[in-house]
Gaussian input, Z-matrix of N, CA and C with variables (Angstrom, degrees):
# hf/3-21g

backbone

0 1
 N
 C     1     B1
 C     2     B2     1     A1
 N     3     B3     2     A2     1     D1
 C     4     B4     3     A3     2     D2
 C     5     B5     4     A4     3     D3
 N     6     B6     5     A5     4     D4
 C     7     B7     6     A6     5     D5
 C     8     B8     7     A7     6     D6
 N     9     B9     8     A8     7     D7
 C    10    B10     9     A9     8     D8
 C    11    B11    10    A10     9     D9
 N    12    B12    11    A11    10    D10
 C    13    B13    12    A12    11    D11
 C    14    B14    13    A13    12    D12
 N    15    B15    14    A14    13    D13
 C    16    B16    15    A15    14    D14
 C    17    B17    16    A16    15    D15
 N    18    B18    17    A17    16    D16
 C    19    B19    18    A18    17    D17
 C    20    B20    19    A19    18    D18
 N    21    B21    20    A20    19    D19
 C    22    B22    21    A21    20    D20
 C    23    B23    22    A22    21    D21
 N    24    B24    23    A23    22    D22
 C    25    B25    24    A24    23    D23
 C    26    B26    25    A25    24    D24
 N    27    B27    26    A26    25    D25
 C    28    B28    27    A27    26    D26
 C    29    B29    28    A28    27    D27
 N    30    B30    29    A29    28    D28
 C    31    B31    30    A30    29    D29
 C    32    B32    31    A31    30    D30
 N    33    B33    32    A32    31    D31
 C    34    B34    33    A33    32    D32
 C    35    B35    34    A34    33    D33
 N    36    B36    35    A35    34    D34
 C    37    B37    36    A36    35    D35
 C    38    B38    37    A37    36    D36
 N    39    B39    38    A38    37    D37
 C    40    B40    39    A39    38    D38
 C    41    B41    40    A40    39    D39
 N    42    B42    41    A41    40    D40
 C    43    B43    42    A42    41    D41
 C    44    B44    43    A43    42    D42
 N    45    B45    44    A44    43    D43
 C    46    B46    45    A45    44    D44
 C    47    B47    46    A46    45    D45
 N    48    B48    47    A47    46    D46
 C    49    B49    48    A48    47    D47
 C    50    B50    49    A49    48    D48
 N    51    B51    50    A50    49    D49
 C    52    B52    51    A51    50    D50
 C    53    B53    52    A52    51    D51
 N    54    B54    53    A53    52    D52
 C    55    B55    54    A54    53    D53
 C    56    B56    55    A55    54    D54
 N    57    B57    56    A56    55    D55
 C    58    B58    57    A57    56    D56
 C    59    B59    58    A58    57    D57
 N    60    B60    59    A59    58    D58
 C    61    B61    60    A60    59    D59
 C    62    B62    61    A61    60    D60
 N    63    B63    62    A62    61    D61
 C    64    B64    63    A63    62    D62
 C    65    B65    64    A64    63    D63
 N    66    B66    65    A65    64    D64
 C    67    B67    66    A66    65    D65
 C    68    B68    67    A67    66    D66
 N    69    B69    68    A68    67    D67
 C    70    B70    69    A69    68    D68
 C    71    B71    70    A70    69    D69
 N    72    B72    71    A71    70    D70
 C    73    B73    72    A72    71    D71
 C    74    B74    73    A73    72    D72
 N    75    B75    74    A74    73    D73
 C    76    B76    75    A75    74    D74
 C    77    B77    76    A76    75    D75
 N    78    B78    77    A77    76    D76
 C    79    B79    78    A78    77    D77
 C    80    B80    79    A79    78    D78
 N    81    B81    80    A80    79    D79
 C    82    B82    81    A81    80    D80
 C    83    B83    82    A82    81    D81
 N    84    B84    83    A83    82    D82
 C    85    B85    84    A84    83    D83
 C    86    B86    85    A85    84    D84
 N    87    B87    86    A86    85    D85
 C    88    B88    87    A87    86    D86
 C    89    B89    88    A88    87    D87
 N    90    B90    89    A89    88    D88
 C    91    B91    90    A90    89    D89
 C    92    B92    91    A91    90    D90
 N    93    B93    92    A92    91    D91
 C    94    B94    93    A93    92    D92
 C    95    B95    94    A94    93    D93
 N    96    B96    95    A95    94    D94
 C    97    B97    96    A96    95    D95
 C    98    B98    97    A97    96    D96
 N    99    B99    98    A98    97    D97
 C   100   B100    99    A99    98    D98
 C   101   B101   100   A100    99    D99
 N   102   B102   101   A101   100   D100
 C   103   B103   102   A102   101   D101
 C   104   B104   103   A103   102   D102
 N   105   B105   104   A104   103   D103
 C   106   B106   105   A105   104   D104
 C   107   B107   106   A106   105   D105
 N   108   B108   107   A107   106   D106
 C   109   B109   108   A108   107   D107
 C   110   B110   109   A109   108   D108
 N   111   B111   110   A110   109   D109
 C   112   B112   111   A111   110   D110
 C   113   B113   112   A112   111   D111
 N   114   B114   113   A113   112   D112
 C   115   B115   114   A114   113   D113
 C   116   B116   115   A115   114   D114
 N   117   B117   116   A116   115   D115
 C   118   B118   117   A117   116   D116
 C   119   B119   118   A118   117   D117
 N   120   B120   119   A119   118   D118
 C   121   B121   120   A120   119   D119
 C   122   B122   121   A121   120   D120
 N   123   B123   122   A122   121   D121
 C   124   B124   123   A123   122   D122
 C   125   B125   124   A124   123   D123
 N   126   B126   125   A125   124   D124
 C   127   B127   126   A126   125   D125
 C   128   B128   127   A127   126   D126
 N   129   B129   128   A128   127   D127
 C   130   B130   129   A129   128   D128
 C   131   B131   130   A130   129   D129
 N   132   B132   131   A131   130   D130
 C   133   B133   132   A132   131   D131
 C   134   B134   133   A133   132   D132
 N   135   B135   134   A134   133   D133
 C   136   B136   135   A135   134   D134
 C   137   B137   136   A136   135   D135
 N   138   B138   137   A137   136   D136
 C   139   B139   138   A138   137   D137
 C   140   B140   139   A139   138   D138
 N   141   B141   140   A140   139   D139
 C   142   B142   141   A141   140   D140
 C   143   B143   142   A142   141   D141
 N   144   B144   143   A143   142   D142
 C   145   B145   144   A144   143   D143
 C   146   B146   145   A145   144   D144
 N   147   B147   146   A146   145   D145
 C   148   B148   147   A147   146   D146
 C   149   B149   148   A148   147   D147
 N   150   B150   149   A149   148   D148
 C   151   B151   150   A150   149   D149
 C   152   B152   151   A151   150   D150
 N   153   B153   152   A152   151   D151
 C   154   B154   153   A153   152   D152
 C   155   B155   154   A154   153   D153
 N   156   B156   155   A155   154   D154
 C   157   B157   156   A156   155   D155
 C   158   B158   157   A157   156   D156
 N   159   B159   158   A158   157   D157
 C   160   B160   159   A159   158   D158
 C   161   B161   160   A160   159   D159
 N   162   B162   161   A161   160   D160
 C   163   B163   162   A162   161   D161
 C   164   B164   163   A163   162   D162
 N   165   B165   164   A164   163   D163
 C   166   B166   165   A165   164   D164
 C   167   B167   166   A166   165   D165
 N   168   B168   167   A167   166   D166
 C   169   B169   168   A168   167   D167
 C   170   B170   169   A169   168   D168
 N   171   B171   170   A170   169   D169
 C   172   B172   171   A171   170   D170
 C   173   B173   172   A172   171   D171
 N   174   B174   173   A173   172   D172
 C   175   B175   174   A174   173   D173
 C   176   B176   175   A175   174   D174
 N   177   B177   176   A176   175   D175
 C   178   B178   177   A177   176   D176
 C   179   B179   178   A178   177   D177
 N   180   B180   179   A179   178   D178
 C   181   B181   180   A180   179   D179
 C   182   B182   181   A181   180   D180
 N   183   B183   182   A182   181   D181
 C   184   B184   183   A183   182   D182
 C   185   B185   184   A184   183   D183
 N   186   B186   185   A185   184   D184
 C   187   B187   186   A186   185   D185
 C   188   B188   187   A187   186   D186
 N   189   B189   188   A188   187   D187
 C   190   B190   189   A189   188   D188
 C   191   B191   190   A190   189   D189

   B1=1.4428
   B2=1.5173
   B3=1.2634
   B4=1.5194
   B5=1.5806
   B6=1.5814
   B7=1.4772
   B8=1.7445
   B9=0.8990
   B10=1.6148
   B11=1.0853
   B12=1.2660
   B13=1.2721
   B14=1.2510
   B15=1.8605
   B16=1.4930
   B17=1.3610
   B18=1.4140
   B19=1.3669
   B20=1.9951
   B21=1.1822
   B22=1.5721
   B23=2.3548
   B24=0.9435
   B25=1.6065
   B26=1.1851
   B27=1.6514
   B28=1.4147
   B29=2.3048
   B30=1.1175
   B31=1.3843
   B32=1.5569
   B33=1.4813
   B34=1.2061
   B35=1.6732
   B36=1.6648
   B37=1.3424
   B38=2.1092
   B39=1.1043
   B40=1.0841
   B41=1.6040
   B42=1.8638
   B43=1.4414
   B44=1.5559
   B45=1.6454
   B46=1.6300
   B47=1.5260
   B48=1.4494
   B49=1.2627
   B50=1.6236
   B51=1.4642
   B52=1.2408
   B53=1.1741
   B54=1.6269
   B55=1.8017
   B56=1.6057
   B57=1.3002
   B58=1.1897
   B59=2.0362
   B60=0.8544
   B61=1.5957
   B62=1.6467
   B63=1.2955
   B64=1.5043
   B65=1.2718
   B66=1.1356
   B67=1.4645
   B68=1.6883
   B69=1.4634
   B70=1.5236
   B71=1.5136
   B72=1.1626
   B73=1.8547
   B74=1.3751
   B75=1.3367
   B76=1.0215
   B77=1.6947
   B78=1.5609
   B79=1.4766
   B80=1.6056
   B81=1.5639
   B82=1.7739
   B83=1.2986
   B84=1.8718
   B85=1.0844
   B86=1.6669
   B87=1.2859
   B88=1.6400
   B89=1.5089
   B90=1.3473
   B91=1.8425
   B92=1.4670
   B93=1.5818
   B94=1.4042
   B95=1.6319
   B96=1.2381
   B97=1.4028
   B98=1.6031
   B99=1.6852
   B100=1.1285
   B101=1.5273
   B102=1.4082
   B103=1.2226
   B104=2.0978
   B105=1.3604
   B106=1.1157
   B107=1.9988
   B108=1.3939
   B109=1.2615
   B110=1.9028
   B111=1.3850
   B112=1.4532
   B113=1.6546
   B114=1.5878
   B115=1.6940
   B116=1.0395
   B117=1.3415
   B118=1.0562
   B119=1.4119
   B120=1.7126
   B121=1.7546
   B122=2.1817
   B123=1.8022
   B124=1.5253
   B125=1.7442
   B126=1.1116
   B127=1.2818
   B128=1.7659
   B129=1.2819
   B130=0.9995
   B131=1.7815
   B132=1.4786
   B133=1.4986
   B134=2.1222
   B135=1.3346
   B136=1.2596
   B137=1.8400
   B138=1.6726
   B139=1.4122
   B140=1.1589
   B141=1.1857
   B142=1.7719
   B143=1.4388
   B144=1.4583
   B145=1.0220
   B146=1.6529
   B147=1.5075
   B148=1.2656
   B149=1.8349
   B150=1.4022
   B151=1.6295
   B152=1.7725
   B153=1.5476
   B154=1.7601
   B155=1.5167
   B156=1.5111
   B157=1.6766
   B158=1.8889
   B159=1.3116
   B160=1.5726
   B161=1.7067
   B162=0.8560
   B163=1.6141
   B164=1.4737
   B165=1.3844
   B166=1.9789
   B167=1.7882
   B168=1.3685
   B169=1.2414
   B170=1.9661
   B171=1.1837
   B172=1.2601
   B173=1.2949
   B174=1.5916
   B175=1.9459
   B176=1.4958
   B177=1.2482
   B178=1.5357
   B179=1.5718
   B180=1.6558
   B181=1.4860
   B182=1.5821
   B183=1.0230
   B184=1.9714
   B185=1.4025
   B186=1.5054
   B187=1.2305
   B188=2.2577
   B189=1.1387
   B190=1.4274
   B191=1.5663
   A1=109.22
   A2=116.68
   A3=121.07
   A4=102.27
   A5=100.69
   A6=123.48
   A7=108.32
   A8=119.47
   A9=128.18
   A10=132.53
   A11=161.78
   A12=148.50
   A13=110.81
   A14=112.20
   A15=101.97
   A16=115.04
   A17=129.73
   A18=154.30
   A19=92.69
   A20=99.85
   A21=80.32
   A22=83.25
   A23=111.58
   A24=109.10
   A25=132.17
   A26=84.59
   A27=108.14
   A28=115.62
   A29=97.89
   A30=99.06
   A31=121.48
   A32=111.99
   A33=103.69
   A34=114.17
   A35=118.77
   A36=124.27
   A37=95.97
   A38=105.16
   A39=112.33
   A40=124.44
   A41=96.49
   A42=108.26
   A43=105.92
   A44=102.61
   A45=120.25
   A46=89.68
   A47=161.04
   A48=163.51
   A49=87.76
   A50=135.13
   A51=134.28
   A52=105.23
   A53=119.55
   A54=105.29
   A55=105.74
   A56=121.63
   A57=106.24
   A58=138.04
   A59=95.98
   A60=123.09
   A61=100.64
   A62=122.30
   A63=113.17
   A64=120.58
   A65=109.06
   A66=111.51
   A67=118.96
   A68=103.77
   A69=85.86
   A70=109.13
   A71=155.20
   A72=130.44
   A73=92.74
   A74=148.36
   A75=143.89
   A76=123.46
   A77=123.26
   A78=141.55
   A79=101.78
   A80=65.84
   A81=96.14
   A82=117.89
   A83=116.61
   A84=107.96
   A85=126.91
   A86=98.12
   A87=106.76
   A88=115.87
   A89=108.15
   A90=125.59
   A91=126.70
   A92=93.51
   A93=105.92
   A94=103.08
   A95=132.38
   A96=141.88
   A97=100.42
   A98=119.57
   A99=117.64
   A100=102.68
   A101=128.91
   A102=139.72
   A103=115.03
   A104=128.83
   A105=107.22
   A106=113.87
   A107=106.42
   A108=124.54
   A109=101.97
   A110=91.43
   A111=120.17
   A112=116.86
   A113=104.16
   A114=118.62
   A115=111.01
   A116=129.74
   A117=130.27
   A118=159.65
   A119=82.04
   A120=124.16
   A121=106.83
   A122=92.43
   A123=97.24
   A124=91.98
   A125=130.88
   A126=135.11
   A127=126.54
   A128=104.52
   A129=115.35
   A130=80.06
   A131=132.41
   A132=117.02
   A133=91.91
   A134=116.27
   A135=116.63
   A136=94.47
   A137=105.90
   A138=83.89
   A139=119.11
   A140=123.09
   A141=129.04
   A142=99.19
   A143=155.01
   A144=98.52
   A145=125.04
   A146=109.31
   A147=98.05
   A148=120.33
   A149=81.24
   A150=87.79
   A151=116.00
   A152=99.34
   A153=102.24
   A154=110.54
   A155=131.05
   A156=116.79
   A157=110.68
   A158=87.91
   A159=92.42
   A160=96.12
   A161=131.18
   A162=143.54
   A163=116.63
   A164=93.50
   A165=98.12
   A166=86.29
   A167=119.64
   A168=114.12
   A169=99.31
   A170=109.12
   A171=143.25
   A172=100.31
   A173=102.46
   A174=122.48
   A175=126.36
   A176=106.05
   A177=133.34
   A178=87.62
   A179=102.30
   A180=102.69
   A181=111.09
   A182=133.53
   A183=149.40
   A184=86.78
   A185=123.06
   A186=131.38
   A187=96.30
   A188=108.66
   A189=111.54
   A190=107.56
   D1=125.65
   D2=169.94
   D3=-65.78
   D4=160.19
   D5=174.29
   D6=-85.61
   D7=-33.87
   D8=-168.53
   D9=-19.15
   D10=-178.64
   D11=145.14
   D12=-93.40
   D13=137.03
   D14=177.69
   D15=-113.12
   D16=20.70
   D17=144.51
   D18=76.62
   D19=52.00
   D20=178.99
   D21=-128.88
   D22=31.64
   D23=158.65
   D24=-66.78
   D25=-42.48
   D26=-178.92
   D27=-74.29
   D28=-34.42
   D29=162.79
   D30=-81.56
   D31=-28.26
   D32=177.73
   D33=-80.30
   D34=1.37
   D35=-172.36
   D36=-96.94
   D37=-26.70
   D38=164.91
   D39=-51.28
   D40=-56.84
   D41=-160.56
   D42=-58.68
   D43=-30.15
   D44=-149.27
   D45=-91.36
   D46=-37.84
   D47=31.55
   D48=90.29
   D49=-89.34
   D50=-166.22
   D51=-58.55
   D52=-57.62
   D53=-167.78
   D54=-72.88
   D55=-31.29
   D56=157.48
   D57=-38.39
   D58=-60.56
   D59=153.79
   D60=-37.41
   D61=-68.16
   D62=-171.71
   D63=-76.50
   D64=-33.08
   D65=171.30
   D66=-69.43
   D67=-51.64
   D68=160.35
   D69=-63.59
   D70=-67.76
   D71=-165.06
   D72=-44.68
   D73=-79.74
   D74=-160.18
   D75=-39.02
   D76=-26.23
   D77=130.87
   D78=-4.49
   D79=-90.12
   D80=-144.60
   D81=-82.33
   D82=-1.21
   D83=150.69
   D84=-115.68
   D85=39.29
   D86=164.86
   D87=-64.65
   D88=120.71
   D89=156.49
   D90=-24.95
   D91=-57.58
   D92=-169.26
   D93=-140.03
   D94=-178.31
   D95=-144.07
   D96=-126.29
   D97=104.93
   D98=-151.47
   D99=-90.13
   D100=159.72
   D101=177.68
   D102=-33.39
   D103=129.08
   D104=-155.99
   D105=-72.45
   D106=-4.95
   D107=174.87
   D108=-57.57
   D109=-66.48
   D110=175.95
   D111=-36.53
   D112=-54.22
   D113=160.97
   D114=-45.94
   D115=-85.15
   D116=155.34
   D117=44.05
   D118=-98.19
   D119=153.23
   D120=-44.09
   D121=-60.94
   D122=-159.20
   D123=-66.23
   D124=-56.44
   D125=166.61
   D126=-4.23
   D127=-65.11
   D128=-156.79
   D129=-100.48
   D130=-18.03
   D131=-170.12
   D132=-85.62
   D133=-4.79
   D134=-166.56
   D135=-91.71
   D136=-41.69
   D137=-172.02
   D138=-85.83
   D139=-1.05
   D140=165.70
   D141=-87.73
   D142=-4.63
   D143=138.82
   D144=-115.65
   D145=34.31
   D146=159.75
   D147=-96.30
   D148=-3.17
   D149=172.29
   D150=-77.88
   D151=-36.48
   D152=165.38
   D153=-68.73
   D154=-33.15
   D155=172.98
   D156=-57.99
   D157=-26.99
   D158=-161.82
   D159=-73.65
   D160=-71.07
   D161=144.79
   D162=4.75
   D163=-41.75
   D164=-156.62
   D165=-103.29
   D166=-18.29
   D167=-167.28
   D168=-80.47
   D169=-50.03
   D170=178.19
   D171=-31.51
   D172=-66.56
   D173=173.90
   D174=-55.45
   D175=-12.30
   D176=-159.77
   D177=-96.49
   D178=-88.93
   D179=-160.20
   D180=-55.73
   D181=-2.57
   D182=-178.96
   D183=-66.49
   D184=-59.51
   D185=-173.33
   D186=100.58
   D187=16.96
   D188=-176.89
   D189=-101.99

């Protein structure tokens, strides 16, 4: 395996950045008050992926 950079951090800091983004609007603009399983679910699917922006940002500025 080469060491190289394959410059895709920077898109994947993006990808993680957008669903982040939707999922929070998708929060905070819920109707009604979803099942607490359901809470939950979006919760914990929000901090994995702000933990991958954080990650991909991390990987980014390394320049790796």
């Amino acid at each position: 395996m080469s060491d190289k950079p394959t410059g895709n951090s920077g898109k994947l800091a993006l990808i993680f950045a957008a669903v982040s983004a939707w999922n929070i609007y998708d929060i905070m603009t819920a109707t009604e008050v979803p099942r607490q399983a359901v809470m939950i679910m979006q919760y914990v699917f929000l901090a994995c992926t702000l933990l991958g922006l954080v990650m991909a940002l991390i990987k980014f500025a390394s320049g790796k």
